[in-house]
FIKOLZA-1660 file (N, C-alpha, C; in steps of 0.1 Angstrom, whole numbers, plus 5000, padded with zeros to 4 digits):
% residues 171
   i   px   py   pz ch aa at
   1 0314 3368 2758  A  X  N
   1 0300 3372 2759  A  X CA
   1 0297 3376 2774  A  X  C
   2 0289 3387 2776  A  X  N
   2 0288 3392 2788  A  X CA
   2 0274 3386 2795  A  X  C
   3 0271 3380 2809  A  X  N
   3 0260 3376 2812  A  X CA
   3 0254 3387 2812  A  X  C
   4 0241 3387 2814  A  X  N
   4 0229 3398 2818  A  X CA
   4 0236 3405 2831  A  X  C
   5 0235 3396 2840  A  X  N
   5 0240 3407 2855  A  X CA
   5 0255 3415 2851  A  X  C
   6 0262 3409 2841  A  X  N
   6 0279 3419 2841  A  X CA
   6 0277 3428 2834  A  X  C
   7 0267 3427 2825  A  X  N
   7 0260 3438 2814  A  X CA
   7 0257 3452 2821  A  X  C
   8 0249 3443 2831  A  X  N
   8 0238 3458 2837  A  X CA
   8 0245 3464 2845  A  X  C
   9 0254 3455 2857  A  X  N
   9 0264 3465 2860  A  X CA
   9 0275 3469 2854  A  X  C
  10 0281 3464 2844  A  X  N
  10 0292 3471 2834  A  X CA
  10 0283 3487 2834  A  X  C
  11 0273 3485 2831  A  X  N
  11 0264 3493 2819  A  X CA
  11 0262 3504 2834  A  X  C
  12 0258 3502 2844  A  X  N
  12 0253 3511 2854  A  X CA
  12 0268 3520 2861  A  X  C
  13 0274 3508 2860  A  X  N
  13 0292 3518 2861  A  X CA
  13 0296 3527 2853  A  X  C
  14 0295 3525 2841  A  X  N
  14 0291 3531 2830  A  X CA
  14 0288 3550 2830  A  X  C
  15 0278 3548 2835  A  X  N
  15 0272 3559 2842  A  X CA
  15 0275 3566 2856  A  X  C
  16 0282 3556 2863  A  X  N
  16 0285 3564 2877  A  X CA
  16 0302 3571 2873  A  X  C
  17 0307 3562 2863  A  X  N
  17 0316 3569 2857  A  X CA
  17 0314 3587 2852  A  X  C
  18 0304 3587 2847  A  X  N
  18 0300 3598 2839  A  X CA
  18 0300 3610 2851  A  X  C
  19 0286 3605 2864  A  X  N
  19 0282 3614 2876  A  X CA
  19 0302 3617 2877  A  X  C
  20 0306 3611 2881  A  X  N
  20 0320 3616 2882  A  X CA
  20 0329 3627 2876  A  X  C
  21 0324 3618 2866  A  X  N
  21 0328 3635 2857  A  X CA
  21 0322 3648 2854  A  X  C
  22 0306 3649 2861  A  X  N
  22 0302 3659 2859  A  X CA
  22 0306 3663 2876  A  X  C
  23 0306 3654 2884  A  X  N
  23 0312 3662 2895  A  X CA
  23 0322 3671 2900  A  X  C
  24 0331 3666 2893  A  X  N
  24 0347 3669 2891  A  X CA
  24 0343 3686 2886  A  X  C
  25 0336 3686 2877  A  X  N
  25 0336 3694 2869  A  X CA
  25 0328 3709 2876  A  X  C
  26 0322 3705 2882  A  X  N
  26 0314 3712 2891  A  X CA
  26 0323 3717 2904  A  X  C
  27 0328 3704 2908  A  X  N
  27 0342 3707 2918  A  X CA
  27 0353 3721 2912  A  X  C
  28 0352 3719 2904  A  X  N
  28 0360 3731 2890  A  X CA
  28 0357 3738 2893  A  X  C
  29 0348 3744 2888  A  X  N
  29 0335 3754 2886  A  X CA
  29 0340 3764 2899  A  X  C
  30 0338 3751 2913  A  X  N
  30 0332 3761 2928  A  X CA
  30 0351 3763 2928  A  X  C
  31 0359 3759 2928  A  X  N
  31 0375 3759 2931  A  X CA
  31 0377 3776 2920  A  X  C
  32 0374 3775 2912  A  X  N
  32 0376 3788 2903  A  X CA
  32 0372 3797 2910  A  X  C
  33 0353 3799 2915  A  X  N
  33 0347 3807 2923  A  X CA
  33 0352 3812 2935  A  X  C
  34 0360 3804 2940  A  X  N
  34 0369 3801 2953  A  X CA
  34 0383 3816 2949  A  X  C
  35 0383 3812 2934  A  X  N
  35 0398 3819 2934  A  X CA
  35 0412 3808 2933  A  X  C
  36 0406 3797 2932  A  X  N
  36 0411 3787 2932  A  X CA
  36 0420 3781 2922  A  X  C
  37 0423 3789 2912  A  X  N
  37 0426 3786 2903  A  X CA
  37 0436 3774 2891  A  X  C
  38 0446 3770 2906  A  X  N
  38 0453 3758 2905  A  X CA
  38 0445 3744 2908  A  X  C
  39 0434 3748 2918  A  X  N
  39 0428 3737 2924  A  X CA
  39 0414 3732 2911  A  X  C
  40 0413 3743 2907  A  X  N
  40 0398 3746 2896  A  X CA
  40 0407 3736 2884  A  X  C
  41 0416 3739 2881  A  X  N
  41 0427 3732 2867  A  X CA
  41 0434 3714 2873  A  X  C
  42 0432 3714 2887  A  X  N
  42 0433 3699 2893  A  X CA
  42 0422 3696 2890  A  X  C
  43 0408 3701 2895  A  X  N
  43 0396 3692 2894  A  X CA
  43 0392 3690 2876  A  X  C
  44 0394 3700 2868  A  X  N
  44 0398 3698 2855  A  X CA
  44 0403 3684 2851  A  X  C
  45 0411 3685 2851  A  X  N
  45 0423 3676 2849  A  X CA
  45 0417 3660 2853  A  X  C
  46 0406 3663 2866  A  X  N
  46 0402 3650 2871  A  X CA
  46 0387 3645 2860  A  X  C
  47 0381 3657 2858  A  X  N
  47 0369 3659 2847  A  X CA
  47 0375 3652 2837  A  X  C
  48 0386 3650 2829  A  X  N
  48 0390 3645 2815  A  X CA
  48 0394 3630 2822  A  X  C
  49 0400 3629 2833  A  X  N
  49 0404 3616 2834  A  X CA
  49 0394 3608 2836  A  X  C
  50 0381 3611 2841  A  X  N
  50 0367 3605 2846  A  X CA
  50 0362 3602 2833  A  X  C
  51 0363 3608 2821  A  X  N
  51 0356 3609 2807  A  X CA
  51 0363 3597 2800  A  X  C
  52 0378 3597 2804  A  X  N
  52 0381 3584 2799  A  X CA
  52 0375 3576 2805  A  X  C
  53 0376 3573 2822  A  X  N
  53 0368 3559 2823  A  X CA
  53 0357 3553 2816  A  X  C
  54 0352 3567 2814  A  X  N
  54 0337 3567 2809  A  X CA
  54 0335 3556 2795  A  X  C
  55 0344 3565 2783  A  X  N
  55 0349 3560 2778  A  X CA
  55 0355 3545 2770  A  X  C
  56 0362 3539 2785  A  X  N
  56 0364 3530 2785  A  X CA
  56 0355 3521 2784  A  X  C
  57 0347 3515 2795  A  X  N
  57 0333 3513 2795  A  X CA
  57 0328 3513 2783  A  X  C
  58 0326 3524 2783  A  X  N
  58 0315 3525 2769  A  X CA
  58 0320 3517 2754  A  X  C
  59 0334 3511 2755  A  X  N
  59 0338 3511 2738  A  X CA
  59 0343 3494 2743  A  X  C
  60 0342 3493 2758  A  X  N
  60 0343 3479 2765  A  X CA
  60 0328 3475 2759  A  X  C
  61 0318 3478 2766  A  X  N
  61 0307 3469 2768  A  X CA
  61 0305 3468 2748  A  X  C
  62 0307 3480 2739  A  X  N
  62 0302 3480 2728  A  X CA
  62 0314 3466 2721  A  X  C
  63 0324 3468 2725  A  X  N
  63 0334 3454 2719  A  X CA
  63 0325 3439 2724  A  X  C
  64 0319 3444 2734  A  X  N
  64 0314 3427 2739  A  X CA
  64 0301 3423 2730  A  X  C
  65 0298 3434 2726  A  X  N
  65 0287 3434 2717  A  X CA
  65 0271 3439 2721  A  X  C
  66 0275 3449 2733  A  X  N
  66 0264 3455 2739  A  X CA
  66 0263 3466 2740  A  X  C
  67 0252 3470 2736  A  X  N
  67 0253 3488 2736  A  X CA
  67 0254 3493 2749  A  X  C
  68 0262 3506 2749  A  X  N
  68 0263 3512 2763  A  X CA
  68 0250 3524 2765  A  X  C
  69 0244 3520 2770  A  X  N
  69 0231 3527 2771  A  X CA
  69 0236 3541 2782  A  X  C
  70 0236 3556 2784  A  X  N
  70 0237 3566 2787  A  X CA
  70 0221 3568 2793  A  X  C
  71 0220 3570 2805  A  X  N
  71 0206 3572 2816  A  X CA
  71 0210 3583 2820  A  X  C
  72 0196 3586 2827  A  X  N
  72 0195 3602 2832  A  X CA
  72 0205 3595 2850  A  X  C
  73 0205 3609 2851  A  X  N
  73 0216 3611 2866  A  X CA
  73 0207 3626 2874  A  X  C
  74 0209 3620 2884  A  X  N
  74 0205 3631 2895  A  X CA
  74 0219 3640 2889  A  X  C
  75 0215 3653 2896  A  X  N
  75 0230 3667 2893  A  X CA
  75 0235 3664 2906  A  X  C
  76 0245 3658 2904  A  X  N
  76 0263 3662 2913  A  X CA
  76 0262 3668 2921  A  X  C
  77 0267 3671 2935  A  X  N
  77 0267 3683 2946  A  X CA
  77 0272 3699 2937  A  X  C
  78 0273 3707 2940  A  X  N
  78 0281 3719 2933  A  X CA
  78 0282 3731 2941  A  X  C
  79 0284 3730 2952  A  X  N
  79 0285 3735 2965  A  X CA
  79 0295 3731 2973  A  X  C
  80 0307 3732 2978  A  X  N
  80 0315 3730 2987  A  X CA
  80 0317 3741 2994  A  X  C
  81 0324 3738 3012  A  X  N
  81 0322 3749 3021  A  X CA
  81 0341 3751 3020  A  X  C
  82 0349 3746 3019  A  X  N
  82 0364 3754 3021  A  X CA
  82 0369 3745 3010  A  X  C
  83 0386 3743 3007  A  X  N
  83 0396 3744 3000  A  X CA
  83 0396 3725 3004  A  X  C
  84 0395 3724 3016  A  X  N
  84 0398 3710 3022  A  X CA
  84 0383 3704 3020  A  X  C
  85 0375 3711 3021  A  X  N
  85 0363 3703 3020  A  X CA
  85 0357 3698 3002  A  X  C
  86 0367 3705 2992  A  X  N
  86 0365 3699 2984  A  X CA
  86 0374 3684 2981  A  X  C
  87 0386 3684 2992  A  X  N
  87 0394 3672 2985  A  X CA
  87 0388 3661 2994  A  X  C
  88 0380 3666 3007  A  X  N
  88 0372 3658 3018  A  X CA
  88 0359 3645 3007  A  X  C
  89 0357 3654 3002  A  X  N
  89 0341 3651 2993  A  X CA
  89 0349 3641 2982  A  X  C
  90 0362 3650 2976  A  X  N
  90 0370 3641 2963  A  X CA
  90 0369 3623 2967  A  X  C
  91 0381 3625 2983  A  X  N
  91 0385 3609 2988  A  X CA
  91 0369 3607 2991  A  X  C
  92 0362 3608 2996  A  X  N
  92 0347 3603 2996  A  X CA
  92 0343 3594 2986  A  X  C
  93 0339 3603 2978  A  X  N
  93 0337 3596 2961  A  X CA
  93 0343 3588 2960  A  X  C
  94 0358 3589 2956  A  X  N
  94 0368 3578 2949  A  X CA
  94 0367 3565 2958  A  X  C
  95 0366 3570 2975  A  X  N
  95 0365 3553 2984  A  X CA
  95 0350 3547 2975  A  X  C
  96 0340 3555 2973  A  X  N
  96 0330 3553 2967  A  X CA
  96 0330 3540 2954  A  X  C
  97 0338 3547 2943  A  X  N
  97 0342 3543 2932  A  X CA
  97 0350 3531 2931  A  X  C
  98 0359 3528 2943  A  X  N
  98 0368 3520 2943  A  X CA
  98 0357 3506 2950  A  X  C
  99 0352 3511 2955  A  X  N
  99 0341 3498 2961  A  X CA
  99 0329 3494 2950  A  X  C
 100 0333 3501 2943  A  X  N
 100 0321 3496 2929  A  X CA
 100 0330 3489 2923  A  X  C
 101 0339 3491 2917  A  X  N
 101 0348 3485 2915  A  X CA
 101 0354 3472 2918  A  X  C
 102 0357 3473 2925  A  X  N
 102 0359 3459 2935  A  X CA
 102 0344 3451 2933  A  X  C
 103 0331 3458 2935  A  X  N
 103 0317 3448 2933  A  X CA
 103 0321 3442 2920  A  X  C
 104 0325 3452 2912  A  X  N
 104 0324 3447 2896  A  X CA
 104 0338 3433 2894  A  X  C
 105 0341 3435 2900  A  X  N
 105 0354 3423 2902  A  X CA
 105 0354 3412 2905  A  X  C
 106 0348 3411 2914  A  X  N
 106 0337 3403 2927  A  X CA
 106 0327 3394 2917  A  X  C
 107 0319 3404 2913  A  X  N
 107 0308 3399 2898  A  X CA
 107 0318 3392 2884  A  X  C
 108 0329 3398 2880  A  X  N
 108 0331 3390 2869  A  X CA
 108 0339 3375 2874  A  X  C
 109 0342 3376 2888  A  X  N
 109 0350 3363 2889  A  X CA
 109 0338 3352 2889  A  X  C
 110 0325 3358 2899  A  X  N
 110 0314 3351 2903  A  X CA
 110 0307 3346 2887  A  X  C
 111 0306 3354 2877  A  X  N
 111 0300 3352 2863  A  X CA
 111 0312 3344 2857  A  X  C
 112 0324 3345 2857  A  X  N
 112 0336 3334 2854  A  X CA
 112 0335 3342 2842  A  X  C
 113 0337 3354 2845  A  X  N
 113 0336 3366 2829  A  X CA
 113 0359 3368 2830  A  X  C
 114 0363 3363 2827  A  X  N
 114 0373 3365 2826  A  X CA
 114 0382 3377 2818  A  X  C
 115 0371 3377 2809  A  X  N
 115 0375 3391 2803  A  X CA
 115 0376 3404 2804  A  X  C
 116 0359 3404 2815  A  X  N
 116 0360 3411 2822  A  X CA
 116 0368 3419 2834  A  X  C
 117 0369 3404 2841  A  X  N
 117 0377 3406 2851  A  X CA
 117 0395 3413 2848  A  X  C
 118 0398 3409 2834  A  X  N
 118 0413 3417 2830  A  X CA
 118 0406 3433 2827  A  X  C
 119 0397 3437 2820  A  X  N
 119 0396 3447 2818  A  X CA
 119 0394 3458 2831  A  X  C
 120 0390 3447 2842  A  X  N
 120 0389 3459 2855  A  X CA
 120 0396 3460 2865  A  X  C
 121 0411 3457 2857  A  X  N
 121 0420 3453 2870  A  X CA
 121 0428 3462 2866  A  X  C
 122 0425 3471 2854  A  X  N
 122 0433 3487 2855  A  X CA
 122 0422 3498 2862  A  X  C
 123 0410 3496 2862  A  X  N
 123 0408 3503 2874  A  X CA
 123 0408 3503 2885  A  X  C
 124 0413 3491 2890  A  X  N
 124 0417 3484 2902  A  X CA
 124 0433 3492 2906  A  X  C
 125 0441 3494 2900  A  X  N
 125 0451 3500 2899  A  X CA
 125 0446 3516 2897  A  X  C
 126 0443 3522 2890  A  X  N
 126 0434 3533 2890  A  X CA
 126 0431 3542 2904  A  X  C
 127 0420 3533 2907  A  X  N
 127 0419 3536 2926  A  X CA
 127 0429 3537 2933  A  X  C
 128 0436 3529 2934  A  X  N
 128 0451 3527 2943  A  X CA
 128 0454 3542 2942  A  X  C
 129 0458 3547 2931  A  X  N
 129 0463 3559 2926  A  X CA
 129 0454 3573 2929  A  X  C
 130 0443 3570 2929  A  X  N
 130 0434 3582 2932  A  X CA
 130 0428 3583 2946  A  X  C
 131 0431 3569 2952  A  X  N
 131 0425 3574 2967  A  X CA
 131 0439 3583 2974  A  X  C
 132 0452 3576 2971  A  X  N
 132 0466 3578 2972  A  X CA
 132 0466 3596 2967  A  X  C
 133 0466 3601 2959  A  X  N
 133 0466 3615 2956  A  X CA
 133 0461 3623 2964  A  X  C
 134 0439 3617 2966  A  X  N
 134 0436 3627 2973  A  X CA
 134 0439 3622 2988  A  X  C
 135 0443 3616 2999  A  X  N
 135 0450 3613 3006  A  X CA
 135 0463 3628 3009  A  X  C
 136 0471 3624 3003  A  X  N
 136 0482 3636 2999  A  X CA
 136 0477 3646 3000  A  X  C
 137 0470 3651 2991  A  X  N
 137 0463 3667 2992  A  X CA
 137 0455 3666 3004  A  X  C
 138 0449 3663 3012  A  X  N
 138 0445 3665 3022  A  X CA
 138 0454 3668 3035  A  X  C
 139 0466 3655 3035  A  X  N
 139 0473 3659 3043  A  X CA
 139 0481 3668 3044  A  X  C
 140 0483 3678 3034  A  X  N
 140 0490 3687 3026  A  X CA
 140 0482 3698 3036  A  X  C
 141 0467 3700 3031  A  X  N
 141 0458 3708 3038  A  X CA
 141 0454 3710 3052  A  X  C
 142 0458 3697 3056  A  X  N
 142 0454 3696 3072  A  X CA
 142 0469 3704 3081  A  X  C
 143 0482 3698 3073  A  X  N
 143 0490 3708 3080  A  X CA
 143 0489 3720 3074  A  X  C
 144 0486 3726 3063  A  X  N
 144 0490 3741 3062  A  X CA
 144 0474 3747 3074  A  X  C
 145 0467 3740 3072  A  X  N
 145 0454 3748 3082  A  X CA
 145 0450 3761 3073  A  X  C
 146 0454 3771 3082  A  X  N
 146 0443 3787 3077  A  X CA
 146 0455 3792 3071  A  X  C
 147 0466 3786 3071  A  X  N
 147 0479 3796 3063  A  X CA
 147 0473 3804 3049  A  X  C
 148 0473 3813 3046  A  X  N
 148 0469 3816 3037  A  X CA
 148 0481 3818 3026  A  X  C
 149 0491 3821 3028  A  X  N
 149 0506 3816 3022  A  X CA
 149 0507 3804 3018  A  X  C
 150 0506 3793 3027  A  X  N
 150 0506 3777 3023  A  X CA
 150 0494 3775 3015  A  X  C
 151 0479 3777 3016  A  X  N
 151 0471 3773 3005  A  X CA
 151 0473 3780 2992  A  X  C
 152 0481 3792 2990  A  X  N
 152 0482 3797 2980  A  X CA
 152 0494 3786 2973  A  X  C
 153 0502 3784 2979  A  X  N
 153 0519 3772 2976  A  X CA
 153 0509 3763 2969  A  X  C
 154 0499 3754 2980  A  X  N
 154 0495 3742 2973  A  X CA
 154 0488 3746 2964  A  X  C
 155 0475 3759 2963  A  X  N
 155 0468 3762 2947  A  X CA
 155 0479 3760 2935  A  X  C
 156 0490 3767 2941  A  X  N
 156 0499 3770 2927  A  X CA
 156 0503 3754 2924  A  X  C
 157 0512 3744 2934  A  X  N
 157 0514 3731 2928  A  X CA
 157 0500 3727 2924  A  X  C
 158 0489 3720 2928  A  X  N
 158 0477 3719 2919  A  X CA
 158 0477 3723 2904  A  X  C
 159 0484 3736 2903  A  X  N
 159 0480 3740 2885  A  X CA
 159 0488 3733 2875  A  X  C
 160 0500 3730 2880  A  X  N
 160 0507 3723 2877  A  X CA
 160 0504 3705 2867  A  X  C
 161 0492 3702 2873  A  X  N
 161 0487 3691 2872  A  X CA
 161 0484 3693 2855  A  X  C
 162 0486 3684 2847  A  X  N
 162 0482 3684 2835  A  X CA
 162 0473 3668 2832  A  X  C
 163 0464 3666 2822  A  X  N
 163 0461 3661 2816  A  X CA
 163 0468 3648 2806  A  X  C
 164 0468 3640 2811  A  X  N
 164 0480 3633 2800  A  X CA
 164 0474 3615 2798  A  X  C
 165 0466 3614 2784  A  X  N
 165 0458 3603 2783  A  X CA
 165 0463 3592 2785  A  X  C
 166 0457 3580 2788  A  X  N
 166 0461 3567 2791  A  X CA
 166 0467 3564 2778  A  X  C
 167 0479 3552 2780  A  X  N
 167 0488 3548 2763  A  X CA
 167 0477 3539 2758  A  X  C
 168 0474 3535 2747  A  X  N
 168 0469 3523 2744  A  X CA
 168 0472 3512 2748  A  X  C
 169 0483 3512 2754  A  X  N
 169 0486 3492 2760  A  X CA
 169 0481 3498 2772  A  X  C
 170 0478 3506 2781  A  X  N
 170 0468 3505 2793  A  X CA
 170 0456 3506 2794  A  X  C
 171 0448 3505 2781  A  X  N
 171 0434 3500 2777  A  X CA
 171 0439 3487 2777  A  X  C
% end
């Protein structure tokens, strides 16, 4: 059983999960407009993985026996200035996410929510993985600079990127 405070923030994660995914998606959107094509099909790719979190949460809090309540959200940024300034804003976010995270961790050990605490130690791993990627792609970007040959190389590995859902033993 979940206290009131692991509720509200399960439940408010919940939702920042979601802003994520419409960000991503928006990140899409401007990477396409860009011409970006490989990079538009990465931020893709990140839009479906964000929906799982979502997801997750949501079929979490409802197994504990609490409804996951969906709230309104301010709209996402949807404007980026270059190729690096979208993976700049990406690792932003994600340090973002991963410190919520860690709150939420913080909260289930403090609530002695044990259950909790196992269910958020794959997003705990999660982060590791996604500050780690965009990390990479940046450094990727900072040496190619204005190459326009090298950002085309990295667009093209970017498309590469597929979709591929979490197994059920990693729920």
């Amino acid at each position: 059983m979940l206290s009131k405070k692991m509720y509200t923030a399960l439940n408010k994660h919940l939702n920042t999960e979601l802003f994520s995914a419409h960000l991503y998606l928006n990140m899409s959107s401007c990477a396409n407009d860009m011409g970006l094509k490989g990079t538009a099909n990465w931020f893709m790719v990140q839009y479906q993985e964000e929906m799982v979190h979502f997801m997750k949460f949501y079929t979490y809090l409802n197994s504990q026996g609490e409804p996951a309540l969906v709230e309104a959200m301010a709209a996402p940024a949807s404007t980026f200035t270059s190729f690096l300034d979208l993976f700049e804003q990406t690792l932003k976010h994600e340090q973002y996410i991963t410190s919520c995270i860690n709150n939420l961790a913080d909260l289930a050990i403090k609530e002695k929510d044990h259950a909790s605490g196992i269910f958020l130690q794959w997003f705990i791993t999660e982060q590791i993985e996604e500050e780690e990627n965009d990390r990479e792609i940046i450094g990727k970007l900072k040496l190619i600079g204005d190459n326009g040959q090298g950002l085309l190389m990295l667009d093209n590995e970017l498309a590469a990127r597929v979709f591929t859902p979490p197994s059920a033993t990693a729920a």
